[in-house]
C-alpha positions as CSV (number, residue, x, y, z in Angstrom):
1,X,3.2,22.4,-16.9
2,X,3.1,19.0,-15.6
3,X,5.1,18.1,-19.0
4,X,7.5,20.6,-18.4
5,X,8.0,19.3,-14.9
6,X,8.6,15.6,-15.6
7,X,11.1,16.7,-18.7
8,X,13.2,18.3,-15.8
9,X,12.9,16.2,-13.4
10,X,14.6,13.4,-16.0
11,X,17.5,15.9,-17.1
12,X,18.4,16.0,-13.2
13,X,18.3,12.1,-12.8
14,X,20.4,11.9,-16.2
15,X,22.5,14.8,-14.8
16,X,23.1,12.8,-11.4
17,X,24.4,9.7,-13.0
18,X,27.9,9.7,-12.9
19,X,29.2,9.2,-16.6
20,X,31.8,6.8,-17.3
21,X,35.3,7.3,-17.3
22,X,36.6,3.8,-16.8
23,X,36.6,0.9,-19.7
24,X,37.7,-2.4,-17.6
25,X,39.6,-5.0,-19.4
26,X,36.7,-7.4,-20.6
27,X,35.3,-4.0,-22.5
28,X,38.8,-3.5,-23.7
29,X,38.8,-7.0,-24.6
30,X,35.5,-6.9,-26.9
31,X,37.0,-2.9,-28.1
32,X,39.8,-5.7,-29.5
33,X,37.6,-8.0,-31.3
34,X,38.5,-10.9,-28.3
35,X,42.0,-10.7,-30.4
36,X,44.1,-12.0,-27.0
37,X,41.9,-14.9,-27.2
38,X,40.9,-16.2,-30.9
39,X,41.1,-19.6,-31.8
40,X,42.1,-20.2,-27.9
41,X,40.0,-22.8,-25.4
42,X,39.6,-20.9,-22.3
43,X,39.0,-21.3,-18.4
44,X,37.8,-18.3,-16.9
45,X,38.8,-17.4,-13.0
46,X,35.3,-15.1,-12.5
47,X,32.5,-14.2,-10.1
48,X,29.3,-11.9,-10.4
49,X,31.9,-8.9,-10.4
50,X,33.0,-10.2,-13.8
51,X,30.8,-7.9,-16.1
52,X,30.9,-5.0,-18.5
53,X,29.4,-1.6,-18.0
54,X,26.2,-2.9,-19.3
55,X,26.5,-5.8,-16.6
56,X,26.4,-8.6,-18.9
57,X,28.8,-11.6,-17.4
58,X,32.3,-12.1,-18.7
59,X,31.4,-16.0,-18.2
60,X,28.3,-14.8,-20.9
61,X,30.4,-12.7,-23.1
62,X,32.8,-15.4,-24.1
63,X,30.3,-18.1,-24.0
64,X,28.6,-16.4,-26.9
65,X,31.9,-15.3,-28.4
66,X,32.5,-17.0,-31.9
67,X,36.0,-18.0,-32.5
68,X,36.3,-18.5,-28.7
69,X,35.9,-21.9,-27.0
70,X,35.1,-21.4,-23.4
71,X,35.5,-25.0,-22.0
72,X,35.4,-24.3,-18.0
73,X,34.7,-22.2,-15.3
74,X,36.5,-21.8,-12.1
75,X,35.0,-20.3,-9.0
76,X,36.9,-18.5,-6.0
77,X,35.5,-17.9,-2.3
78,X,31.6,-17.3,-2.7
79,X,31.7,-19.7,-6.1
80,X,31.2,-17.9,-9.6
81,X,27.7,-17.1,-9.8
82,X,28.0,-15.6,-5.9
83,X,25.8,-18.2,-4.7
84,X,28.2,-19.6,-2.0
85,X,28.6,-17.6,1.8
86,X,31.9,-16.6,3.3
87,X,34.2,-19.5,4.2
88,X,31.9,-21.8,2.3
89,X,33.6,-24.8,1.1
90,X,32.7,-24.8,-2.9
91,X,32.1,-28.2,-4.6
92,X,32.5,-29.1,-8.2
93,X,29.3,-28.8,-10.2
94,X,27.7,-28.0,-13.9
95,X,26.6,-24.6,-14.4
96,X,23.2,-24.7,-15.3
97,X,23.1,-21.5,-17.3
98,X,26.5,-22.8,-19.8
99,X,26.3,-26.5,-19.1
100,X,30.1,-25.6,-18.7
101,X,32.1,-27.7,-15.9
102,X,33.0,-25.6,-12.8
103,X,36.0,-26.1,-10.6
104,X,35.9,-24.9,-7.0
105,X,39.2,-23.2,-6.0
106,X,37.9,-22.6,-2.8
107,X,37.9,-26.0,-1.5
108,X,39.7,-29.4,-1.5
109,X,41.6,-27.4,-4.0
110,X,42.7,-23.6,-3.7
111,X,44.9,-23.9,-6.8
112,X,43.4,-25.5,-10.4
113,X,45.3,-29.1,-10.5
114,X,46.5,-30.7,-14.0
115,X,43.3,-32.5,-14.6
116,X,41.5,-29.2,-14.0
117,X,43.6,-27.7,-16.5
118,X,43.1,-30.5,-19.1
119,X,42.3,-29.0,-22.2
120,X,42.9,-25.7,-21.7
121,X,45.2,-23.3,-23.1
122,X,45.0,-20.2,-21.7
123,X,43.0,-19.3,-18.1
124,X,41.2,-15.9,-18.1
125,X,41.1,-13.5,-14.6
126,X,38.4,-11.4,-14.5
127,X,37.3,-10.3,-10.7
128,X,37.0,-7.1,-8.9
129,X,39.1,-6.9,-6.3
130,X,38.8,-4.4,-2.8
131,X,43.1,-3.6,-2.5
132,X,43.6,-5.3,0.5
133,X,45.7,-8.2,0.9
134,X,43.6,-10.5,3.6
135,X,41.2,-10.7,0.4
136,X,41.4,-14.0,-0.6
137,X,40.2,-13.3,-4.4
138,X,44.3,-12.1,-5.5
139,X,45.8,-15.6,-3.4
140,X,43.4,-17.4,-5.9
141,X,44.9,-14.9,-8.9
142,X,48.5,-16.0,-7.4
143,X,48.1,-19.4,-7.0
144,X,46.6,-20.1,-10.6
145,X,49.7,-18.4,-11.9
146,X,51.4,-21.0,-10.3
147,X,49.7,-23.8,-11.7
148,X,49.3,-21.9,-15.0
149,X,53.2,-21.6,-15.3
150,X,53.5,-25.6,-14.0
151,X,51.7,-26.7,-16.9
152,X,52.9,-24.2,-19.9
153,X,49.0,-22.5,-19.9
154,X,49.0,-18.6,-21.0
155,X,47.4,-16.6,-17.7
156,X,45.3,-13.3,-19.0
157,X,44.5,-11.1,-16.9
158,X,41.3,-8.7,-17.6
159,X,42.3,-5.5,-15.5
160,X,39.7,-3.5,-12.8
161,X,40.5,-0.9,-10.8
162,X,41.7,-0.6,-7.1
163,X,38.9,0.6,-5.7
164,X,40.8,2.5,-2.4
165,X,43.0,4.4,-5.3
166,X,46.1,3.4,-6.7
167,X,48.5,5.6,-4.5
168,X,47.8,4.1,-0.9
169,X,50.0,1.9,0.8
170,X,49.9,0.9,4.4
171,X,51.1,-2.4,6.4
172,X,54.4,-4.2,6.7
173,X,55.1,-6.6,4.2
174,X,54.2,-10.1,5.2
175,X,56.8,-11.7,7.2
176,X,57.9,-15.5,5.4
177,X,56.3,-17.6,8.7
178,X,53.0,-15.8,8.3
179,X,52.1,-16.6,4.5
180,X,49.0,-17.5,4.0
181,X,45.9,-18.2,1.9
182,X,45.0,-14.8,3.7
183,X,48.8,-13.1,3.2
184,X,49.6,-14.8,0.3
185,X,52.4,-12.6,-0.9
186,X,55.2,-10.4,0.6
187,X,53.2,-7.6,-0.2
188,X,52.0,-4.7,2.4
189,X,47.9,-5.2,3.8
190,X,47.5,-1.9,1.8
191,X,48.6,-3.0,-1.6
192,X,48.0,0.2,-3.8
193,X,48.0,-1.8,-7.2
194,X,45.3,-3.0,-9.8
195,X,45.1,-7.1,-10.3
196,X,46.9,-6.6,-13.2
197,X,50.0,-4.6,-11.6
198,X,49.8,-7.0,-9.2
199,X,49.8,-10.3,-11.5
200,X,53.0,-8.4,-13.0
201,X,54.6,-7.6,-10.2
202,X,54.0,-11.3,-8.7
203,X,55.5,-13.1,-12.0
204,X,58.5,-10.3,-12.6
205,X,59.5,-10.5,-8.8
206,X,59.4,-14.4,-8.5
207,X,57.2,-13.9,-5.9
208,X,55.1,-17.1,-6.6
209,X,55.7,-20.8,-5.0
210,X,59.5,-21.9,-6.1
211,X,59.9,-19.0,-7.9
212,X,58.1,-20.1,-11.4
213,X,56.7,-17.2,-14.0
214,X,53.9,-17.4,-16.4
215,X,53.1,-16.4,-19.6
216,X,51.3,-13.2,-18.6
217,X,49.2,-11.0,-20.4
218,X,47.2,-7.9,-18.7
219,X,44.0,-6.1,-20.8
220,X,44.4,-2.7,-19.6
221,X,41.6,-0.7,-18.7
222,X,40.9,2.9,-20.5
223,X,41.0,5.8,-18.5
224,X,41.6,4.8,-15.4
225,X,44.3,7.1,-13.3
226,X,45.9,6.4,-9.9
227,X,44.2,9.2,-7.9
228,X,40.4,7.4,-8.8
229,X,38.7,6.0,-6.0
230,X,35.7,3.4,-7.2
231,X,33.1,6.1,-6.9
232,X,35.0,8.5,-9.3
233,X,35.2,5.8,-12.2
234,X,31.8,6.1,-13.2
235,X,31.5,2.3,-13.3
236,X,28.4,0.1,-11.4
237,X,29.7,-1.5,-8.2
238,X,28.7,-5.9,-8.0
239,X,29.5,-6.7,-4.7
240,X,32.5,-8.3,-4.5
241,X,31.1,-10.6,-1.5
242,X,28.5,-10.2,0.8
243,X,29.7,-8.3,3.4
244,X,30.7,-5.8,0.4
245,X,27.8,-4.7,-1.2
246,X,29.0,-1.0,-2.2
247,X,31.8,0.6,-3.3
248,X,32.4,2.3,-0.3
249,X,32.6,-0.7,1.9
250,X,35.9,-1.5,0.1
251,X,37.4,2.0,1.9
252,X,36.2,0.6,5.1
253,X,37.3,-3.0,5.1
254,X,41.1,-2.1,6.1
255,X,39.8,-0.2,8.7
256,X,38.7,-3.0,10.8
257,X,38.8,-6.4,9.2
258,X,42.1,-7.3,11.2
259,X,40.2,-6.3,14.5
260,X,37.2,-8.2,13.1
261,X,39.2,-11.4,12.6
262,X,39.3,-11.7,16.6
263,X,35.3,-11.8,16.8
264,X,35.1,-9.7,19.7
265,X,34.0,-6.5,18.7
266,X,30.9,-6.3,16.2
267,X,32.5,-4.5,13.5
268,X,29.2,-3.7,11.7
269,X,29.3,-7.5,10.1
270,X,25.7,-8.6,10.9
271,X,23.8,-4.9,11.1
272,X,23.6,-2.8,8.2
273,X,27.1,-0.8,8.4
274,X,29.9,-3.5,7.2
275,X,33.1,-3.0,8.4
276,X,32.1,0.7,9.4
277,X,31.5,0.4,13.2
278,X,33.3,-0.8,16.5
279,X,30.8,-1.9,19.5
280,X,30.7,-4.2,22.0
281,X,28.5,-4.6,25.1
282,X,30.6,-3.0,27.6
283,X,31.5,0.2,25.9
284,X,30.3,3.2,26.9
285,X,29.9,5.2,23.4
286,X,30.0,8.7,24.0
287,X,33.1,8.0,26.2
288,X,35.2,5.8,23.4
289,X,34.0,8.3,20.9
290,X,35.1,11.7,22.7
291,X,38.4,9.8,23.5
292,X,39.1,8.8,19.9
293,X,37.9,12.5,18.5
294,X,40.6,14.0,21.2
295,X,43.2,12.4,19.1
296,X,42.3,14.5,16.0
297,X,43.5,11.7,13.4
298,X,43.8,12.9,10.3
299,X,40.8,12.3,7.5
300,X,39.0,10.7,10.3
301,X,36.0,11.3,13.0
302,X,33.9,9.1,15.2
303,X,30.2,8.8,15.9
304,X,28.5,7.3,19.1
305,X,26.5,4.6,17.8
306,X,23.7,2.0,19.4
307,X,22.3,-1.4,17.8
308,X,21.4,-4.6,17.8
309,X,23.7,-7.0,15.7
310,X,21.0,-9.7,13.4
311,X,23.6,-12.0,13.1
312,X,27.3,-12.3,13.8
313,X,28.6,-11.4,16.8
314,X,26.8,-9.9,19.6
315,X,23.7,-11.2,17.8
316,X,20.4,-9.6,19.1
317,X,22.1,-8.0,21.9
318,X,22.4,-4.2,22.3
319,X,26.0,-2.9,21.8
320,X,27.3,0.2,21.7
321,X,30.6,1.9,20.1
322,X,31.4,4.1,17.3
323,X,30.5,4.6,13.4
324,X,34.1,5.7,11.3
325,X,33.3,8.6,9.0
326,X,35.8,10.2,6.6
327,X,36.1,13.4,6.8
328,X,39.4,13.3,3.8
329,X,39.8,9.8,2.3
330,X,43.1,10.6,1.2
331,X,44.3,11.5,4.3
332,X,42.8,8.5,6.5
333,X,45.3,6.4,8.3
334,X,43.0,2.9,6.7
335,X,44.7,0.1,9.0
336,X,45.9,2.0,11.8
337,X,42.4,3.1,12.6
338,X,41.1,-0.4,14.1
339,X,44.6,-0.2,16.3
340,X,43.4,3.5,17.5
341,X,40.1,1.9,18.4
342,X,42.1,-1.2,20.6
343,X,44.1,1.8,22.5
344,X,41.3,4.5,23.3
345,X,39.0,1.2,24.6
346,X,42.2,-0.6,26.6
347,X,42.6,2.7,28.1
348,X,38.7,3.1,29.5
349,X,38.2,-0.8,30.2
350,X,41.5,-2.8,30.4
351,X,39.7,-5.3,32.2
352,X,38.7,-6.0,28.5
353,X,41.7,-7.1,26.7
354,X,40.4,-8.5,23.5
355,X,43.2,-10.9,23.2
356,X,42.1,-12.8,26.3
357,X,38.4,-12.6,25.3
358,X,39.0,-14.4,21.9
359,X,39.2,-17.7,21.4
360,X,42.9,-18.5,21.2
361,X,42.7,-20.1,17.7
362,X,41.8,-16.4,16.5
363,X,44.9,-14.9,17.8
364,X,46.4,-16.8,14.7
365,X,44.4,-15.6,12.3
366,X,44.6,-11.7,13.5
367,X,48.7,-12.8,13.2
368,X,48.2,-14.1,9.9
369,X,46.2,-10.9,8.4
370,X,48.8,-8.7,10.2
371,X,51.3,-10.0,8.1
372,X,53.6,-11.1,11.8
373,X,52.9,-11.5,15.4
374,X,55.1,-8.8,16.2
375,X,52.6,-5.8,15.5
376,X,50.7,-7.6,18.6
377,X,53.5,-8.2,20.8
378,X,55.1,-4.7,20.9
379,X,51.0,-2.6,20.4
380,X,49.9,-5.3,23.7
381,X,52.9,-4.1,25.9
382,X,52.0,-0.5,26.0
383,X,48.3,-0.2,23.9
384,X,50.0,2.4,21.6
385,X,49.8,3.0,18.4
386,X,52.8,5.0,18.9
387,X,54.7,2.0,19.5
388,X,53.9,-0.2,16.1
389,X,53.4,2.9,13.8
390,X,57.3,2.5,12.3
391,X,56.8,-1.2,12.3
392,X,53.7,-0.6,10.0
393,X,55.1,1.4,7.6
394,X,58.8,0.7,7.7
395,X,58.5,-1.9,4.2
396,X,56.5,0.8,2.1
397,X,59.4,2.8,0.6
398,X,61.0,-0.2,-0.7
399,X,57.9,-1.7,-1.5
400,X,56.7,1.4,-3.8
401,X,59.8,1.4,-5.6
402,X,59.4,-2.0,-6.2
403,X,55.8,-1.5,-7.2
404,X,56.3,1.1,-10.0
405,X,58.0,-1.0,-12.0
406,X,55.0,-2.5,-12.7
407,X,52.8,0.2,-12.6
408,X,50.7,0.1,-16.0
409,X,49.1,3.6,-15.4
């Protein structure tokens, strides 16, 4: 009986794993016999979210690779081995595991420079990415086009999916004042496209710095479809960066990382909720949360929450607010929910108008991730999100059309 019992009890933990449905470009890539790549001396653009289904490290897989010289590394924000916090300044080191050089391009330099290219003739992309455009990980992509294309080097790019789906779109397009290593690209904060699309559609639309184009080749995945969410590809979630350490995370990063970049509110940054949760000390919670409920947002409802932050802001002090919850992903406003979150509190304590409880140097940098300054000049002059919601989404028609011609599934 107690044979019988355990022989169940593993079918139904077998049964619960979700099978795989996705192949990411590095498994393409091996499918292929490394063909894109024979004979070649590589640099490879990765971090720890550079792995195949079995999580062995792309920076592994082609350093074992015969007929494949891999001859440097090159690590974005949080370095390639993940050993680096955010807004760390990464150095140049030896890494220990490949004895292989590794170039920071998330310091002194953002973007490889000749003598980092030396050698090399063609750089490999392979991270995950979370689909929204204040994530620094596709301005790296961009910018070693650039440099790619500046010194006739091949760019191949290993495709992942877009974890939030391939079909939503939200944000205005970033205005040309307000480019940034956090806007990088006149593309909406809501971008809707893999890397690879993305790498295509930057190149084909002469959307990098003076307009050059790379060589560009994409790995497509296998079996991945525009509907799919993270969760429904079957594939292990490495998080991307700290503060992302599940798939779902990525869903709730657009809903308040432009509010978080203000450092007012705790946004769950710090407690065990990232990006999931709006508090501060002043809020009453039941009160913010009735109010927000009232306005019956689509895919959307709001829990009263209590904690203390362990780092971050607020640290160790009790705040209260409200935990996001979807309800109907695909419905879910994504970025307009943090804006929904400024009105309902303006309206119970305008005595606490987070722009003059910020330091003023943040104000850029909530300007910058908006893509302009004018979503907070017209939302500040009434607290509405009635008042900025054509603004937000007026780019996204011409910005889908756009898109689909680079649409690779």
């Amino acid at each position: 009986m107690k044979y019988l019992i355990l022989v169940l009890t593993l079918i139904l933990q077998i049964n619960s794993i979700p099978a795989q449905k996705v192949k990411t470009g590095i498994e393409v890539l091996q499918d292929l016999k490394f063909k894109a790549l024979t004979g070649k001396r590589i640099g490879l653009i990765t971090n720890p979210t550079g792995v195949n289904s079995q999580l062995k490290s792309t920076i592994d897989i082609l350093f074992d690779t015969q007929d494949i010289e891999l001859v440097a590394l090159f690590g974005p924000e949080h370095g390639v081995r993940g050993d680096y916090s955010a807004g760390d300044k990464v150095n140049f080191f030896t890494d220990p595991k490949t004895n292989l050089p590794v170039y920071s391009l998330y310091g002194k330099n953002k973007k490889p420079s000749p003598e980092m290219l030396k050698g090399i003739d063609v750089l490999v992309y392979d991270i995950q990415d979370i689909g929204s455009r204040s994530y620094t990980y596709i301005s790296t992509l961009g910018l070693a086009m650039e440099a790619a294309a500046e010194n006739n080097i091949k760019v191949v790019v290993l495709d992942r999916p877009n974890p939030l789906n391939g079909i939503k779109m939200e944000g205005l397009v970033t205005e040309p004042e307000f480019i940034s290593f956090v806007s990088q690209f006149p593309i909406p904060y809501v971008h809707g496209l893999t890397v690879g699309e993305l790498a295509k559609l930057l190149n084909g639309e002469k959307m990098l710095k003076g307009g050059v184009q790379c060589e560009l080749e994409v790995i497509k995945m296998n079996g991945w479809k525009r509907p799919m969410t993270f969760e429904e590809t079957g594939l292990p979630w490495i998080p991307s960066s700290p503060h992302i350490p599940h798939a779902h995370s990525s869903y709730f990063y657009p809903v308040s990382g432009i509010l978080g970049e203000l450092y007012v509110y705790n946004i769950g940054v710090g407690y065990t909720l990232p990006f999931q949760l709006f508090a501060a000390e002043w809020i009453n919670a039941d009160s913010l949360a009735n109010n927000l409920n009232a306005l019956q947002i689509d895919g959307i409802t709001f829990r009263p929450v209590h904690f203390k932050p362990y780092y971050s802001v607020s640290k160790g002090k009790m705040v209260h607010g409200v935990q996001v919850h979807f309800t109907n992903y695909e419905k879910a406003p994504l970025s307009l929910i943090q804006f929904y979150i400024l009105q309902e509190a303006y309206a119970l304590w305008p005595e606490h108008n987070v722009f003059e409880l910020c330091d003023e140097s943040r104000i850029s940098m909530f300007d910058k991730v908006c893509g302009s300054n004018k979503v907070r000049k017209t939302f500040t002059k009434r607290w509405q999100v009635a008042d900025i919601e054509e603004m937000w989404h007026k780019d996204i028609q011409a910005y889908q059309e756009k898109a689909q011609k680079y649409f690779i599934y």
